[in-house]
N, CA and C atoms as an extended XYZ file, in Angstrom:
363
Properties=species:S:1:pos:R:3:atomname:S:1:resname:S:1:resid:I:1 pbc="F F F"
N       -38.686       -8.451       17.197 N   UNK     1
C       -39.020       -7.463       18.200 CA  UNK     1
C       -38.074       -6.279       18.047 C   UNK     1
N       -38.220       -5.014       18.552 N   UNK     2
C       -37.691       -3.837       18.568 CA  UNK     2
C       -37.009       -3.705       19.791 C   UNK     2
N       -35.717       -3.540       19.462 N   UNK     3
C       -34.888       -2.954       21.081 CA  UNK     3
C       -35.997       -1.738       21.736 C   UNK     3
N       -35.998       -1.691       22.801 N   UNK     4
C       -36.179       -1.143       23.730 CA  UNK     4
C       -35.740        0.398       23.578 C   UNK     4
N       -36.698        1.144       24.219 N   UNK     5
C       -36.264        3.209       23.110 CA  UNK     5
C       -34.822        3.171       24.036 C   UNK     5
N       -33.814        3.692       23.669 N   UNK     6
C       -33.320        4.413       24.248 CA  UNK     6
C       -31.789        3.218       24.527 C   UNK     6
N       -31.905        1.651       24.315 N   UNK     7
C       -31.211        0.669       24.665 CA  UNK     7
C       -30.837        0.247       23.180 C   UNK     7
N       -29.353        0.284       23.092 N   UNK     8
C       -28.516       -0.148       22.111 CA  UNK     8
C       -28.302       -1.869       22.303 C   UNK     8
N       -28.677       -2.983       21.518 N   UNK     9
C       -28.172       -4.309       21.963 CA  UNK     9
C       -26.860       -4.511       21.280 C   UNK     9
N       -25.971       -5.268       22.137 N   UNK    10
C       -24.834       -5.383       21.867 CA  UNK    10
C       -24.536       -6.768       21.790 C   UNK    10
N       -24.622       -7.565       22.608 N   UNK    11
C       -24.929       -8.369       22.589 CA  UNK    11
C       -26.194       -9.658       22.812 C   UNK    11
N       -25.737      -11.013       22.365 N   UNK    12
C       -27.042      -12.007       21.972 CA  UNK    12
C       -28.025      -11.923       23.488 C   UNK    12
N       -27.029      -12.402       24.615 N   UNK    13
C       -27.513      -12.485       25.916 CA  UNK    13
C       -28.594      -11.232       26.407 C   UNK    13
N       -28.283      -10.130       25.893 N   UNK    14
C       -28.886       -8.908       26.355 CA  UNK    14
C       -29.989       -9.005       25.406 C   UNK    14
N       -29.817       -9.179       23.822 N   UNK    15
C       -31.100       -9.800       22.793 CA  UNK    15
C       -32.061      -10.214       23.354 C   UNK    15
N       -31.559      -11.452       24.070 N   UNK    16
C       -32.526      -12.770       24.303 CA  UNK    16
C       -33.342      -11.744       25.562 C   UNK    16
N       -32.508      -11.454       26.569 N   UNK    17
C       -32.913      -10.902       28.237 CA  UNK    17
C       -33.831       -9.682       27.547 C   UNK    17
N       -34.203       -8.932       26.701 N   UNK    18
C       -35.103       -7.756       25.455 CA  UNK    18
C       -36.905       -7.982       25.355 C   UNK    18
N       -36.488       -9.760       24.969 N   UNK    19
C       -37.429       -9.870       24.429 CA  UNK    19
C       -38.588      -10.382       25.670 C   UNK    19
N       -40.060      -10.275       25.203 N   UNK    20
C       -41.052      -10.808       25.768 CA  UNK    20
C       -41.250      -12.434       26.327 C   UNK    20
N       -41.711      -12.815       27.141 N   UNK    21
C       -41.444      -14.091       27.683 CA  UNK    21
C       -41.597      -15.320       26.466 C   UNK    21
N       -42.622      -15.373       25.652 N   UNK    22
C       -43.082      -16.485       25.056 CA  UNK    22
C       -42.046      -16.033       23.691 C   UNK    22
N       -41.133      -15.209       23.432 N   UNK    23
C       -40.787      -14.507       22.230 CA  UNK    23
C       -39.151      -15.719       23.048 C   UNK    23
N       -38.819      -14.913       23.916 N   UNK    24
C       -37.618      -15.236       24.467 CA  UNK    24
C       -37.218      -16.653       24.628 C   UNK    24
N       -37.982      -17.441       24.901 N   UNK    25
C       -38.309      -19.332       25.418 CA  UNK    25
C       -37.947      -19.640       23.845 C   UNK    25
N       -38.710      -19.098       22.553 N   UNK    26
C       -38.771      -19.822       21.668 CA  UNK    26
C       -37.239      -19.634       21.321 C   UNK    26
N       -36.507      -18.001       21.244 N   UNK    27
C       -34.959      -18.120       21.103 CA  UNK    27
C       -34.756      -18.318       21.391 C   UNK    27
N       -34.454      -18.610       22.486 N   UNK    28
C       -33.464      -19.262       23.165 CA  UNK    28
C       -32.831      -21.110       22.595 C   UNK    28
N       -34.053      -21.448       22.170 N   UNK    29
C       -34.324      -22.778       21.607 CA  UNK    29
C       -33.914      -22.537       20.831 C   UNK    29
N       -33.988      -21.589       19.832 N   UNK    30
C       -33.733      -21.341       18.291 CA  UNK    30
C       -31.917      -21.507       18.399 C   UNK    30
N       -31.550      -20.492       19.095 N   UNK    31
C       -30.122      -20.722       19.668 CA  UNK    31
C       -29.180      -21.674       19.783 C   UNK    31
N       -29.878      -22.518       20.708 N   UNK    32
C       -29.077      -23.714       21.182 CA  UNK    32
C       -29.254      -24.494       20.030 C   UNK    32
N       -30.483      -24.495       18.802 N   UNK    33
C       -30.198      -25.344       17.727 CA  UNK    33
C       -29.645      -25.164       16.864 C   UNK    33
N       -29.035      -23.651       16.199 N   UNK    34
C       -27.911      -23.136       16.059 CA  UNK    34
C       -26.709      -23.455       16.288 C   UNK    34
N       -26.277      -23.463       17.613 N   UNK    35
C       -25.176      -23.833       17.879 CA  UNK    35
C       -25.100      -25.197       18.087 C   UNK    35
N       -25.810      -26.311       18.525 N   UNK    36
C       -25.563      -27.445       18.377 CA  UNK    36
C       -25.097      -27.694       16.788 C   UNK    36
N       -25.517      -27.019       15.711 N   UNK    37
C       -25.716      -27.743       14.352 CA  UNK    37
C       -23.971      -27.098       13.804 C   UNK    37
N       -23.545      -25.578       14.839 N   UNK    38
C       -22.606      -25.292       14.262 CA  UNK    38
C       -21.567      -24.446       15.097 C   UNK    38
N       -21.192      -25.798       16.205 N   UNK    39
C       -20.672      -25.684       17.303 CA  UNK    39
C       -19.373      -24.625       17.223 C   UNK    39
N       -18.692      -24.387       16.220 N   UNK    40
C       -17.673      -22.962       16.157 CA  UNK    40
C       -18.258      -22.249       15.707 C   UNK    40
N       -19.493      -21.919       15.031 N   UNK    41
C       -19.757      -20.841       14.898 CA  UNK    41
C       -19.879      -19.563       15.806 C   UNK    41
N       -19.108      -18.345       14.932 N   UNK    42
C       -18.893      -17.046       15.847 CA  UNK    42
C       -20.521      -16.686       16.254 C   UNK    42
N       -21.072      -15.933       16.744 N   UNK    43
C       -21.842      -15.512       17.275 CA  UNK    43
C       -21.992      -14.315       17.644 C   UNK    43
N       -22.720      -13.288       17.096 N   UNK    44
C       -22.896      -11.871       17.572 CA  UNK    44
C       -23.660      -11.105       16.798 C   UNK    44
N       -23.530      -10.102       16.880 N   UNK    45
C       -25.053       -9.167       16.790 CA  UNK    45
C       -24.924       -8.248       15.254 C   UNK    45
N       -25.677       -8.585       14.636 N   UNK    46
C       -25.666       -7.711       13.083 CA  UNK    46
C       -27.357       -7.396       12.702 C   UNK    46
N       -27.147       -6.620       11.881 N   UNK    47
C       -28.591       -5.781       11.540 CA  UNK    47
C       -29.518       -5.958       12.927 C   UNK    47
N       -29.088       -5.993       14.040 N   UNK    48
C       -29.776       -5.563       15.535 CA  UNK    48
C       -30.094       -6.765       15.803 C   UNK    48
N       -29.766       -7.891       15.113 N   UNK    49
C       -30.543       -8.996       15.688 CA  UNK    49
C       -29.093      -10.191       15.811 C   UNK    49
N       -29.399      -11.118       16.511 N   UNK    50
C       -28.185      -12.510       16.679 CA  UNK    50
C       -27.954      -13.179       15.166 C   UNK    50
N       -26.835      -13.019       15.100 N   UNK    51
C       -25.915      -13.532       13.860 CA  UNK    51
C       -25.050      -14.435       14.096 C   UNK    51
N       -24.981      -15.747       12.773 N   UNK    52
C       -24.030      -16.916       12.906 CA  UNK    52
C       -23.023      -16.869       11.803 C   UNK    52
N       -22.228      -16.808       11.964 N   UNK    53
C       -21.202      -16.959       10.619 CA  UNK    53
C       -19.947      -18.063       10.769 C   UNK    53
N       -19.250      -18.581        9.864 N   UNK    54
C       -18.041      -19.456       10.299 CA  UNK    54
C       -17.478      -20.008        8.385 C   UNK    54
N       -16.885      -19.042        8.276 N   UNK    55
C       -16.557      -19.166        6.424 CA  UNK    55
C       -17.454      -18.547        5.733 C   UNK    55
N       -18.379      -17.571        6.719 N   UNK    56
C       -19.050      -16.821        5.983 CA  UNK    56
C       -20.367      -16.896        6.767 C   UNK    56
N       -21.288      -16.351        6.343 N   UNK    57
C       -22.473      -15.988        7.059 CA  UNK    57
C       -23.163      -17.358        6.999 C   UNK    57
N       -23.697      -17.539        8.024 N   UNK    58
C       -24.985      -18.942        8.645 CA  UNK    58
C       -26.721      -18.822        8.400 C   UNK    58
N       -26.292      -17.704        9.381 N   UNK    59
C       -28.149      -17.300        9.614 CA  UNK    59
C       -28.150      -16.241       10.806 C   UNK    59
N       -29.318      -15.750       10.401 N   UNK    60
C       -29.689      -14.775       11.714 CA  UNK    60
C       -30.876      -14.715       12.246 C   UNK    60
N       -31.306      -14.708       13.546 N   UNK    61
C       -32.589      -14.962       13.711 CA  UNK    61
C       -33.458      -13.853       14.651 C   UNK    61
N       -34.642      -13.811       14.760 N   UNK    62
C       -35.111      -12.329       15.442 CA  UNK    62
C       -36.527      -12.752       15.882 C   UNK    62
N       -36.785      -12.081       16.841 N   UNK    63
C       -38.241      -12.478       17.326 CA  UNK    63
C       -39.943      -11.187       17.339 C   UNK    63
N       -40.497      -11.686       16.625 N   UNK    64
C       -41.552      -10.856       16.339 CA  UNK    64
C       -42.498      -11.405       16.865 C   UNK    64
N       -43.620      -10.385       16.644 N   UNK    65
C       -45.304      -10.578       17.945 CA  UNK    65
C       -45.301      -11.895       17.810 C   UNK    65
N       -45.952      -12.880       17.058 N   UNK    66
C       -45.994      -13.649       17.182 CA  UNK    66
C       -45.206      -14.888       16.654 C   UNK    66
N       -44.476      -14.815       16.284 N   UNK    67
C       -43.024      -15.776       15.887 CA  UNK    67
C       -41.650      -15.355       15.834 C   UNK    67
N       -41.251      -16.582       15.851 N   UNK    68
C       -39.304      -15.850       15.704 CA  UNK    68
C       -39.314      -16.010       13.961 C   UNK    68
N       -38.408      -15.658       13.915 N   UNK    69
C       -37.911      -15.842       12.300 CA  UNK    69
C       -36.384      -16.022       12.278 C   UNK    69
N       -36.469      -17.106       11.569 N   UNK    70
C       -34.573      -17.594       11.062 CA  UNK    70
C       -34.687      -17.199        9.741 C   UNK    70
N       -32.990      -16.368        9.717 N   UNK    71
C       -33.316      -15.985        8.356 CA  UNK    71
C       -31.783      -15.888        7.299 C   UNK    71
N       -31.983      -16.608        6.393 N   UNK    72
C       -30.527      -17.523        5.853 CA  UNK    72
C       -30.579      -16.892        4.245 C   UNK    72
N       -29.846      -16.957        3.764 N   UNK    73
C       -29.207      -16.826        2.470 CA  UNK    73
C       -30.695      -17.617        1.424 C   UNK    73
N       -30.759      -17.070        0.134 N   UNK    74
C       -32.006      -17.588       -0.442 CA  UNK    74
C       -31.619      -18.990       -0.737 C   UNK    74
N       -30.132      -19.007       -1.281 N   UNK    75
C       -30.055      -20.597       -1.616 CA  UNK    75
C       -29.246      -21.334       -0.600 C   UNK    75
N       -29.465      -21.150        0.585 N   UNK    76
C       -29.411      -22.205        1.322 CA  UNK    76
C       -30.656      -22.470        2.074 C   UNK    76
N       -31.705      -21.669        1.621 N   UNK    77
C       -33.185      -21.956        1.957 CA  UNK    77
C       -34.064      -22.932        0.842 C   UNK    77
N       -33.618      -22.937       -0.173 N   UNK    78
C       -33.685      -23.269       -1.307 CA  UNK    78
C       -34.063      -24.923       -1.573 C   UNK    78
N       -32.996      -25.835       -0.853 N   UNK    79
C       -33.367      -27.210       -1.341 CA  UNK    79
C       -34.050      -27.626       -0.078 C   UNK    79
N       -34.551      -27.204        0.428 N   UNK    80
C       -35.434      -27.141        1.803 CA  UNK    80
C       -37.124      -26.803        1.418 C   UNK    80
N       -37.386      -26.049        0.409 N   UNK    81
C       -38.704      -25.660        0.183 CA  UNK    81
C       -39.588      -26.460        0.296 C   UNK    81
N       -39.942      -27.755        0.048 N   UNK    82
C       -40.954      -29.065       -0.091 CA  UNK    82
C       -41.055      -29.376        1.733 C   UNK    82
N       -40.167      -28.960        2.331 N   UNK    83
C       -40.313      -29.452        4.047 CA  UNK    83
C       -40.741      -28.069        4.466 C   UNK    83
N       -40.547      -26.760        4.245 N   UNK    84
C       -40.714      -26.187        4.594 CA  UNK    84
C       -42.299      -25.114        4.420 C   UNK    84
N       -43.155      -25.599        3.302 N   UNK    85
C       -44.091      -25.384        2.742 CA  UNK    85
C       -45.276      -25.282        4.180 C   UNK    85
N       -44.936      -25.218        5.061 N   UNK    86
C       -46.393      -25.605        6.205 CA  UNK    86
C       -45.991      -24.278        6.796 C   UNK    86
N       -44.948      -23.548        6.905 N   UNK    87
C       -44.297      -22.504        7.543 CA  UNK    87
C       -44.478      -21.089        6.471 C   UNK    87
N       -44.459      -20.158        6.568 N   UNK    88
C       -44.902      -18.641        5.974 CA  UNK    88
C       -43.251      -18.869        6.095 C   UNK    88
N       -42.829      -18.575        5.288 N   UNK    89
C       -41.655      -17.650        4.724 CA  UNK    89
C       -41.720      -16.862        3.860 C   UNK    89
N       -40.136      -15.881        3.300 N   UNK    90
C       -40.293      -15.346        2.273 CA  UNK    90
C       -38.996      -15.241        1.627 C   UNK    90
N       -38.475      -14.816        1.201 N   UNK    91
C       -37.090      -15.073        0.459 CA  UNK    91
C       -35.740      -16.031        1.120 C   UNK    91
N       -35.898      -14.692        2.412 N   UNK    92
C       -34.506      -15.372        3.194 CA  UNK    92
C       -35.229      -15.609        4.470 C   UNK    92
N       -36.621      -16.009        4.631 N   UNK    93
C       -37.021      -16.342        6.265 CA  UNK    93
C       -38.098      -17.100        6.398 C   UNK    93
N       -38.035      -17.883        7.209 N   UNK    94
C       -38.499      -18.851        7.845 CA  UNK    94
C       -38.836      -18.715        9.214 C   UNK    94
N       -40.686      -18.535        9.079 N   UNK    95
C       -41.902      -18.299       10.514 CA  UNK    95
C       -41.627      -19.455       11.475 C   UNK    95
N       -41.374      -19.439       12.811 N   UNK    96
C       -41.950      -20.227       13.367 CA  UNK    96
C       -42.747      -19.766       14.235 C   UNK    96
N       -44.173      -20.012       14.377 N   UNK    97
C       -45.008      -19.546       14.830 CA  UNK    97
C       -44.108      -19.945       16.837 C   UNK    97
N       -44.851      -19.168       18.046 N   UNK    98
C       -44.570      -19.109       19.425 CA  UNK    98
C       -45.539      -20.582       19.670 C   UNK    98
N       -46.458      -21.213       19.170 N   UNK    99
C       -47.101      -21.679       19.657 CA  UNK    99
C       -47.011      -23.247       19.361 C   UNK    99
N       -46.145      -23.555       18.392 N   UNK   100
C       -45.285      -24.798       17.260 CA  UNK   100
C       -44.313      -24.937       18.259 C   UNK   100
N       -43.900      -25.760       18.679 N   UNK   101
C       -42.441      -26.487       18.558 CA  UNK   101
C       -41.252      -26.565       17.791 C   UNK   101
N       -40.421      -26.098       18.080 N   UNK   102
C       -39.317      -25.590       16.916 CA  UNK   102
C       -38.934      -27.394       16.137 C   UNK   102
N       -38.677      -27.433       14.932 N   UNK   103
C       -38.631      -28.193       14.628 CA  UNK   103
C       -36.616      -28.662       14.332 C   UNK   103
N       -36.198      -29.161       15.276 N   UNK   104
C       -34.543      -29.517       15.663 CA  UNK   104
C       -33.992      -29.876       14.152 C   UNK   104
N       -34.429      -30.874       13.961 N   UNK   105
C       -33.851      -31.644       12.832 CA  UNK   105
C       -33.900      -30.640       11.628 C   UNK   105
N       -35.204      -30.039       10.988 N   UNK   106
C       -35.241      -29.461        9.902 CA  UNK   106
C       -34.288      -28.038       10.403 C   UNK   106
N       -34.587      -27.496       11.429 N   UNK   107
C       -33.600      -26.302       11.341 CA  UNK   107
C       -31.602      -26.905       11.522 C   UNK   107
N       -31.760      -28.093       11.746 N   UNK   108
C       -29.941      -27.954       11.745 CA  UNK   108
C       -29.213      -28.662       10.661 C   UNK   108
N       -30.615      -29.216        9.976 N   UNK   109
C       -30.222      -29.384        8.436 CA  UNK   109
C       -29.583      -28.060        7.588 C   UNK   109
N       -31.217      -27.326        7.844 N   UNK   110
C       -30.669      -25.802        7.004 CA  UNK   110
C       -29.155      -25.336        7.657 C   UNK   110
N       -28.418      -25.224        9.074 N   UNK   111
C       -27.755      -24.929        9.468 CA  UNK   111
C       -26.793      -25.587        8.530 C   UNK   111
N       -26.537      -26.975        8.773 N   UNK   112
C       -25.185      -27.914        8.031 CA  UNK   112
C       -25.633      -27.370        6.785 C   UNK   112
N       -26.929      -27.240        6.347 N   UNK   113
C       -25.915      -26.949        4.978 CA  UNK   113
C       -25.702      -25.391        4.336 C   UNK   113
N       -25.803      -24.805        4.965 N   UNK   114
C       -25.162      -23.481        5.326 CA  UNK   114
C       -23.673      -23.831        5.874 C   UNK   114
N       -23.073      -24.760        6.570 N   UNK   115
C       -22.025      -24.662        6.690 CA  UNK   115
C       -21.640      -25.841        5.165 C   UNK   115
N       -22.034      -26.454        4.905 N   UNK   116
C       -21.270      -26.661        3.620 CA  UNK   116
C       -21.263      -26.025        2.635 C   UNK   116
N       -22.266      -25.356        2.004 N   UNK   117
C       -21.650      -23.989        1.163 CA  UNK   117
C       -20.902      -22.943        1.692 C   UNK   117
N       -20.585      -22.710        2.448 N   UNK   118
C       -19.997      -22.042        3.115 CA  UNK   118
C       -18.079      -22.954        3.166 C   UNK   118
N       -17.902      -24.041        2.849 N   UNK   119
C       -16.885      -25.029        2.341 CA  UNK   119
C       -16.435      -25.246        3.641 C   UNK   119
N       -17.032      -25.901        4.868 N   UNK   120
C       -17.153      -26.109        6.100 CA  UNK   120
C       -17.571      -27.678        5.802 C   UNK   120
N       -16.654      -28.698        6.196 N   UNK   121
C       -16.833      -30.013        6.049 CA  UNK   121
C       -17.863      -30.809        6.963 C   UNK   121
């Protein structure tokens, strides 16, 4: 989604409070599975959208008309492709449609292992 004319986001909270109702429910989820998977990870706002980093960049995620998108480094998207084949992606992103159920497990896989290349035990 697009900030709002005239509104700079600064932070995630103000992100999330931006977006459209069914856009917002799904981040918010997206979020908390984020941070469950990478409980120190810093948290804050890059290329306009919520950013994770902790030894280096995680993922970032953003919400469009009809899906959010998580969107990670190509090769830590990489040994994930065979689970992820039911979902539209494209280099560094991964669709989840508003109308799917975020899927916990497969996204905090990609998370851990973003924190292990990242040399995060």
């Amino acid at each position: 989604m697009r900030k709002r004319e005239g509104m700079k986001i600064k932070a995630v909270d103000q992100y999330l409070a931006a977006q459209p109702k069914e856009a917002r429910t799904s981040l918010r989820n997206l979020r908390e599975i984020i941070l469950k998977a990478a409980p120190d990870a810093e948290e804050y706002m890059s290329y306009g959208m919520p950013g994770y980093r902790q030894n280096g960049m995680l993922c970032w995620f953003a919400g469009c008309k009809e899906h959010s998108s998580l969107y990670v480094r190509p090769n830590i998207k990489k040994p994930f492709e065979e689970k992820l084949k039911k979902y539209k992606t494209t280099k560094s992103s991964i669709h989840f449609n508003y109308k799917t159920p975020l899927q916990e497990k497969l996204i905090k896989d990609i998370i851990k292992h973003a924190l292990k290349i990242n040399g995060n035990t």
